[in-house]
C-alpha positions as CSV (number, residue, x, y, z in Angstrom):
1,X,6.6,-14.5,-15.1
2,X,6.8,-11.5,-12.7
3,X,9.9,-11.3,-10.4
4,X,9.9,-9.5,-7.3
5,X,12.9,-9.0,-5.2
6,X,14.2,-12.7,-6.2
7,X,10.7,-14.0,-5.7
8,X,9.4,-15.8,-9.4
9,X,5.6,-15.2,-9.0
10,X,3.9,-17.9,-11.3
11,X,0.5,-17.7,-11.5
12,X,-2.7,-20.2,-12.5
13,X,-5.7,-18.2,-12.8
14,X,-5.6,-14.9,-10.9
15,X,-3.5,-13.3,-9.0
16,X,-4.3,-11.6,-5.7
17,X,-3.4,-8.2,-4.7
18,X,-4.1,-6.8,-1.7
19,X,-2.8,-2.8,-1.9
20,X,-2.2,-1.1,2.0
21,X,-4.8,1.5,1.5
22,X,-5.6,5.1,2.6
23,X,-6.7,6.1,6.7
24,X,-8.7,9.0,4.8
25,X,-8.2,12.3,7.5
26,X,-6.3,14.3,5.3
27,X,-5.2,15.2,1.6
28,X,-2.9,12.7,-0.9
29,X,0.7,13.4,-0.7
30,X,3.7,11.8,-2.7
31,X,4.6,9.5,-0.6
32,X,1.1,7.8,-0.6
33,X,0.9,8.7,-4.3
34,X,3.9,6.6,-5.1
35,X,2.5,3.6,-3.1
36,X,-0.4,3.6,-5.2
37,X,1.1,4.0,-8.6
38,X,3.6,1.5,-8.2
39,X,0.8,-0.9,-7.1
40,X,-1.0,0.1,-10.6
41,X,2.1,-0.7,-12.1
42,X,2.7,-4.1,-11.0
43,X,-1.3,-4.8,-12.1
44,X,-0.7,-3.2,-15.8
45,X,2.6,-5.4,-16.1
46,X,1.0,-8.4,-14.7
47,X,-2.1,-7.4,-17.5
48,X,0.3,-7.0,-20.0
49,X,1.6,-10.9,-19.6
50,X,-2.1,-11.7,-20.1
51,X,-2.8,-12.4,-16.5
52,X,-6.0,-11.2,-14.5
53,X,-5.7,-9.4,-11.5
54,X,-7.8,-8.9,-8.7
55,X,-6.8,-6.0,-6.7
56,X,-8.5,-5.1,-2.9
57,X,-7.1,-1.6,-2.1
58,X,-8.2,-0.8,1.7
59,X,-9.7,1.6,3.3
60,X,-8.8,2.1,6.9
61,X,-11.7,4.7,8.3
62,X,-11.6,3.4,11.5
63,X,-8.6,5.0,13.4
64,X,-7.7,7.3,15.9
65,X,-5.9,9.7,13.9
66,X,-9.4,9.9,11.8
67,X,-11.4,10.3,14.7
68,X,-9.3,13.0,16.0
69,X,-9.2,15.1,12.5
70,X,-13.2,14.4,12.3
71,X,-13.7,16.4,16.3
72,X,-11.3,19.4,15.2
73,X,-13.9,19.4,12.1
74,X,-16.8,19.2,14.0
75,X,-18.3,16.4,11.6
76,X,-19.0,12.9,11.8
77,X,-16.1,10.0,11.6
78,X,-17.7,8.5,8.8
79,X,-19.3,11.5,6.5
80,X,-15.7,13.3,7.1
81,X,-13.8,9.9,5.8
82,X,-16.2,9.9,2.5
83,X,-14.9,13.9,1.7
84,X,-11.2,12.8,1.8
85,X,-11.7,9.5,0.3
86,X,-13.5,11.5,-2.5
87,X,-10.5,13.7,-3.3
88,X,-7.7,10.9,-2.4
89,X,-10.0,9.0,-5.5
90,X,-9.6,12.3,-7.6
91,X,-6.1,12.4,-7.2
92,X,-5.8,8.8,-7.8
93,X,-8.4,9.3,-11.5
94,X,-5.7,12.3,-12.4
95,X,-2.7,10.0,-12.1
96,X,-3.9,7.5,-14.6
97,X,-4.3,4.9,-11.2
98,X,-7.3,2.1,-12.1
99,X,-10.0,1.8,-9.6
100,X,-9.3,-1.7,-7.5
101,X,-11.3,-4.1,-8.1
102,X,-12.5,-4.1,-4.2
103,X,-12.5,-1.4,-2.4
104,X,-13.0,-2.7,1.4
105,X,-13.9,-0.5,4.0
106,X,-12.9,-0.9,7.9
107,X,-16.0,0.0,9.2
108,X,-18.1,-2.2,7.3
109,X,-15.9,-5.2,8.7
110,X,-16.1,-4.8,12.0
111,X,-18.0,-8.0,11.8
112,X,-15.2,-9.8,10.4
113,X,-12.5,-8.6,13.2
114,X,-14.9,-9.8,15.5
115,X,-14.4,-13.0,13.6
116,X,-10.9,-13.3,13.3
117,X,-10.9,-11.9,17.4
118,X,-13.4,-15.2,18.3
119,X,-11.0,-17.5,15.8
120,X,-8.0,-16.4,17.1
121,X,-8.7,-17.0,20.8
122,X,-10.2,-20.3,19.9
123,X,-6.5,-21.4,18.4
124,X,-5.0,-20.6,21.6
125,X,-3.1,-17.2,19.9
126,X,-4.7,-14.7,21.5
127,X,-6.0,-13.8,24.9
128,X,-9.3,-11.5,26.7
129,X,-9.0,-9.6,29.4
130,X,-10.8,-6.4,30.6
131,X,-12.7,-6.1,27.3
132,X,-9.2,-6.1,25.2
133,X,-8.9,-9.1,23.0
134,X,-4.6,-8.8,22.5
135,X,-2.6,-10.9,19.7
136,X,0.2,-12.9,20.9
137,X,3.2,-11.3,19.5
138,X,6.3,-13.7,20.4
139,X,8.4,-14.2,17.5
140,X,6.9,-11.5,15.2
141,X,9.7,-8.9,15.7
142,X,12.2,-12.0,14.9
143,X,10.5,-12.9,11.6
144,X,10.8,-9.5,11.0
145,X,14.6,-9.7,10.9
146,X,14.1,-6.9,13.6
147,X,16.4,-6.4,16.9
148,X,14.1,-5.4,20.4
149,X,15.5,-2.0,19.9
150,X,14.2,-1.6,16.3
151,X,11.3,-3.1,16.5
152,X,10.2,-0.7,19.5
153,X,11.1,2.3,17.9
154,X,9.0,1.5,15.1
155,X,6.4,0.4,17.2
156,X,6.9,3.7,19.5
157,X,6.3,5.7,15.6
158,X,2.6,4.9,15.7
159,X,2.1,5.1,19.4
160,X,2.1,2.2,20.6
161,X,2.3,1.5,24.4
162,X,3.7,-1.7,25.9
163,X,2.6,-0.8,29.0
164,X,-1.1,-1.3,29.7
165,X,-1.2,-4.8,30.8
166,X,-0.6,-6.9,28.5
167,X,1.3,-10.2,28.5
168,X,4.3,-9.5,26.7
169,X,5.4,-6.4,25.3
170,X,5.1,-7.7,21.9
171,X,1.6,-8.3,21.7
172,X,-0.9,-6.3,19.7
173,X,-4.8,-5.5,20.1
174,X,-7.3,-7.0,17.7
175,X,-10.0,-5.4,19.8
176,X,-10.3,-3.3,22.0
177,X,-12.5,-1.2,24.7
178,X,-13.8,2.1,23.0
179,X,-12.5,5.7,24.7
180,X,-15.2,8.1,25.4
181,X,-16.9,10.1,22.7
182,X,-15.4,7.1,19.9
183,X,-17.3,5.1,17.6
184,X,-18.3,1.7,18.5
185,X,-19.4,-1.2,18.2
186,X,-20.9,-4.6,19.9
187,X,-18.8,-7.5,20.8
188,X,-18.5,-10.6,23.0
189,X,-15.9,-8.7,25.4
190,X,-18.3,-5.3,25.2
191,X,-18.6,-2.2,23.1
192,X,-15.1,-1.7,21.4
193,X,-13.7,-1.0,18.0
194,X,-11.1,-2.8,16.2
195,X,-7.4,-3.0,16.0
196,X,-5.6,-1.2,13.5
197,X,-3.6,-4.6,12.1
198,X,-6.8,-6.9,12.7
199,X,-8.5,-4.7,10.5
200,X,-6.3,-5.3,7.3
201,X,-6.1,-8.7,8.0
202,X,-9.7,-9.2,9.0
203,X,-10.3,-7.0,5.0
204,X,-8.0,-9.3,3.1
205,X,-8.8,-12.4,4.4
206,X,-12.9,-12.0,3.5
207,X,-12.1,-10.2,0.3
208,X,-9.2,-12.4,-1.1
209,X,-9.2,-15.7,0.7
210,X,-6.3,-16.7,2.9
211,X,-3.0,-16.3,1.3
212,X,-1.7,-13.5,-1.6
213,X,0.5,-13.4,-4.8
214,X,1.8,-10.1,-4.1
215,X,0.8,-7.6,-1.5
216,X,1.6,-3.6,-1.6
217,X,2.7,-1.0,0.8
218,X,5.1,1.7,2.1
219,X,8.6,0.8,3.1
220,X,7.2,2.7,6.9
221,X,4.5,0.1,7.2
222,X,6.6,-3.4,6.9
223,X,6.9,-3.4,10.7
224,X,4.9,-3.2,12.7
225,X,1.8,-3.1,10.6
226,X,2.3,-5.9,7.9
227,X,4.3,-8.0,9.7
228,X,0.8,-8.5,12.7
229,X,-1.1,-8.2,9.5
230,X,0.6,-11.0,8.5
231,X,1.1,-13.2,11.9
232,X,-2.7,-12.8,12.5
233,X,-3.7,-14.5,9.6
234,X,-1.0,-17.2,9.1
235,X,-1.9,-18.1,12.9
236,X,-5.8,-17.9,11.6
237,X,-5.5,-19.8,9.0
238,X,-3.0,-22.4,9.3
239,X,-1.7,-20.9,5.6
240,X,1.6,-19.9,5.1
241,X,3.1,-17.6,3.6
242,X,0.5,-14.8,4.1
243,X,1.5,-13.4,0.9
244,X,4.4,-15.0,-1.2
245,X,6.2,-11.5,-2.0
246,X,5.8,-8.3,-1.0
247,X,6.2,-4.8,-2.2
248,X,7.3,-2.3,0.2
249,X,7.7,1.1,-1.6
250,X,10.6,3.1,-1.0
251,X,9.9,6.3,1.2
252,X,9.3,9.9,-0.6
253,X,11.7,12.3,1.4
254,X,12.1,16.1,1.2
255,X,15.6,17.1,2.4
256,X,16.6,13.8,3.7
257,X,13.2,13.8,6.1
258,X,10.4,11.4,5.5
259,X,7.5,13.3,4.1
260,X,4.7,13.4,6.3
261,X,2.6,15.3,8.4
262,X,4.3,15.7,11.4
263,X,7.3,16.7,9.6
264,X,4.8,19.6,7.8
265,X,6.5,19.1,4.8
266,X,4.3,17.3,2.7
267,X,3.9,18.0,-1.4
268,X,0.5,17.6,-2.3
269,X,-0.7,15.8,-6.0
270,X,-3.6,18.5,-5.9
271,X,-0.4,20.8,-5.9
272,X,1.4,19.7,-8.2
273,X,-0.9,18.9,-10.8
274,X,-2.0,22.0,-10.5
275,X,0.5,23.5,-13.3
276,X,2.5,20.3,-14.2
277,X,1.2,17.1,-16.3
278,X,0.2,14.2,-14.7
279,X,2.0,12.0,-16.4
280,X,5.2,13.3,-16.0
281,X,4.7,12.8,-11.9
282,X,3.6,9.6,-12.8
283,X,6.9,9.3,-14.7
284,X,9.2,10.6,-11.6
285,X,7.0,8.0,-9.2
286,X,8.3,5.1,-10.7
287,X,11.5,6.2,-13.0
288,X,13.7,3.9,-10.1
289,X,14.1,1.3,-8.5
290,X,10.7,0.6,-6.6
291,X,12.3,0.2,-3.3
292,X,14.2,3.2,-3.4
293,X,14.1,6.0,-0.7
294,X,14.2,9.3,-2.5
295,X,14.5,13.1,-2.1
296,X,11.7,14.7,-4.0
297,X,12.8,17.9,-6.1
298,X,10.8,20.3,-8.1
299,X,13.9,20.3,-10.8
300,X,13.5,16.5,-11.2
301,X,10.2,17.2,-11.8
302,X,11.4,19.5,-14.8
303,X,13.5,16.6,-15.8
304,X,10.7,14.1,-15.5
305,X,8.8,16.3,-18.3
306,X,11.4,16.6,-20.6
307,X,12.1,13.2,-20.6
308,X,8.6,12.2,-20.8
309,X,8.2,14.6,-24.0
310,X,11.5,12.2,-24.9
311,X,9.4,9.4,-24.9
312,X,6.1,11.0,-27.0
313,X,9.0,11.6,-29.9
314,X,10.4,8.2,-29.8
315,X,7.0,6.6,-30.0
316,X,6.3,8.4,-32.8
317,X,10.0,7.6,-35.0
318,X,11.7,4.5,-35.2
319,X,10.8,0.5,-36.6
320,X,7.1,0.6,-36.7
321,X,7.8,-3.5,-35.7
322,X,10.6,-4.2,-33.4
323,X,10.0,-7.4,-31.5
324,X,13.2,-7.5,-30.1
325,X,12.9,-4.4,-28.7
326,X,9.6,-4.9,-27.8
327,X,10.6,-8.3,-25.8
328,X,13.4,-6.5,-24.1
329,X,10.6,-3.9,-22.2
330,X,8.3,-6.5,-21.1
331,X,11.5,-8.6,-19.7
332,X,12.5,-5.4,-17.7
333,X,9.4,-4.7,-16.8
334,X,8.7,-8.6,-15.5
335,X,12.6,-8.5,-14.0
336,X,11.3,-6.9,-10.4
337,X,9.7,-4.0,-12.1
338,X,12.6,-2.9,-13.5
339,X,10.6,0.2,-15.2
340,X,14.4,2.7,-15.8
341,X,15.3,0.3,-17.9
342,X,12.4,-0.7,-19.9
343,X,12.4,3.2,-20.6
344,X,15.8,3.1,-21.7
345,X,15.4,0.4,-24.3
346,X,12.2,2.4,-25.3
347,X,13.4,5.2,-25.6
348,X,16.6,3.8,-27.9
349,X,14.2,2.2,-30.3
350,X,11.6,3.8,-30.6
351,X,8.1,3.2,-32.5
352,X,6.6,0.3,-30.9
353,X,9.0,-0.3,-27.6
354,X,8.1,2.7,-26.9
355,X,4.3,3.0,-27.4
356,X,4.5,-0.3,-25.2
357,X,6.1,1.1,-22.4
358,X,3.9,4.2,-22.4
359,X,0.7,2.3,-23.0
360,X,2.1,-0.6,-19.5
361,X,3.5,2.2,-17.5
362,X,0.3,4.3,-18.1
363,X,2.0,7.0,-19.2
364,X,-0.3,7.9,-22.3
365,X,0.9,9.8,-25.2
């Protein structure tokens, strides 16, 4: 039985996966990379155990920040979302990452967040006014484990104003009145668009049914994203917990700043990849604890190789049968994704543990 972060996940039948997908305006870096390879991780283990998987990996082409890098293009939201969408898929492919098995997209559910908008005010936890439909927010920061000062600097991060009218500061839109020159679409309230929480929830809910076995993200998104993700469908659905645990992946840092665009110091995969194997990034992604922040550094990298190559030659030597040895990876691997040390026993036997752990961790050889 997987474990993650204290939380035994049993399962009858198959489990449900909902991944935190891309908002496709610009090229992979680590930091997503990471996301999405530990999410292939815990689907390979969870395989291993001889348990299906049904994963629904997002994708979030209906945003601002897409529209904006779309205009400075000079193309079309939508045709300039499929372009990065095709090489975010082509840097997944290189890192050994399985395709989900759905692969929502916002745009196509606008429907849906309609839905969940018209389902939402009908249970009293959400409100209309002036062609916003806004999500009642009391108590979400506190289930968060968030103090008011946290919580609105987070919120402040993605730009979110708490001053435009509505009720309480802590509310969130799940649709709302189109700007000028930005895609949209029909609704009860007016022409609009959707909300950028209402829109995961809105995707998981119609692809996976109203509650999830494990569901997968950056540490940067638990609050405020997941946590309305979350709220919006519990209130809903009447269904609680949302998802019963969650994996927030550690942030990817260079020189103690998170990596990301506004910081302009992203590492690409295309990069990198470019002269180093694939599987030995694969290998630095996930050789630590998954909820680690970390520093990435072209000498670890180096490291990362060597011990990969490590790994080939123990695979190779060593008991053809070791059971024991054999047992010990998958219990690592099943003990919160515990993947330094499943290597480590792996790589101290030999043979078979260590064909194992290359074959789960998708590491080939």
């Amino acid at each position: 039985m997987l474990n993650i972060a204290g939380t035994p996940l049993p399962v009858v039948g198959r489990a449900r996966m909902y991944v935190c997908g891309i908002t496709p305006y610009d090229t992979t870096h680590l930091g997503h990379a990471a996301t999405f390879v530990w999410a292939d991780v815990a689907a390979r283990v969870l395989r291993h155990v001889g348990v299906d998987v049904d994963v629904c990996r997002n994708v979030t082409d209906v945003d601002d920040v897409l529209d904006a890098a779309a205009a400075r293009a000079g193309a079309r939201y939508d045709s300039f979302a499929a372009v990065q969408q095709f090489r975010f898929e082509r840097d997944m492919a290189a890192l050994g990452v399985r395709r989900p098995t759905y692969e929502p997209r916002a745009h196509v559910h606008v429907a849906q967040v309609v839905e969940l908008a018209e389902a939402l005010l009908e249970r009293g936890a959400a409100y209309h006014r002036d062609g916003t439909v806004w999500f009642r927010g009391a108590g979400v920061r506190e289930r968060a484990g968030l103090a008011a000062d946290e919580a609105a600097a987070l919120a402040d991060e993605f730009g979110d104003r708490r001053d435009d009218g509505r009720d309480d500061p802590a509310d969130v839109v799940i649709w709302r009145v189109a700007g000028h020159g930005e895609p949209a679409w029909p609704s009860p309230w007016g022409e609009g668009r959707p909300g950028w929480h209402a829109e995961c929830a809105a995707m998981s809910l119609t692809t996976l049914g109203p509650a999830l076995d494990l569901h997968v993200g950056g540490a940067d998104l638990r609050y405020p994203h997941h946590a309305y993700e979350a709220a919006m469908a519990e209130a809903v659905t009447g269904v609680t917990p949302f998802a019963r645990a969650w994996l927030h992946v550690g942030t990817v840092r260079i020189d103690g700043r998170k990596m990301a665009k506004s910081a302009g110091n992203l590492v690409l995969v295309s990069d990198v990849l470019a002269d180093r194997p694939a599987a030995a990034l694969r290998l630095l992604l996930v050789d630590r604890p998954w909820a680690q922040t970390w520093d990435y550094r072209d000498e670890d990298l180096r490291a990362a190789e060597t011990r990969l190559e490590a790994l080939y030659a123990a695979a190779s030597h060593g008991v053809t049968e070791n059971p024991v040895a054999s047992a010990e990876v998958t219990a690592a691997l099943l003990d919160d994704l515990d993947v330094p040390r499943a290597l480590a026993v792996a790589q101290e036997a030999g043979g078979t543990a260590a064909r194992q752990v290359l074959s789960v961790l998708g590491l080939g050889g």
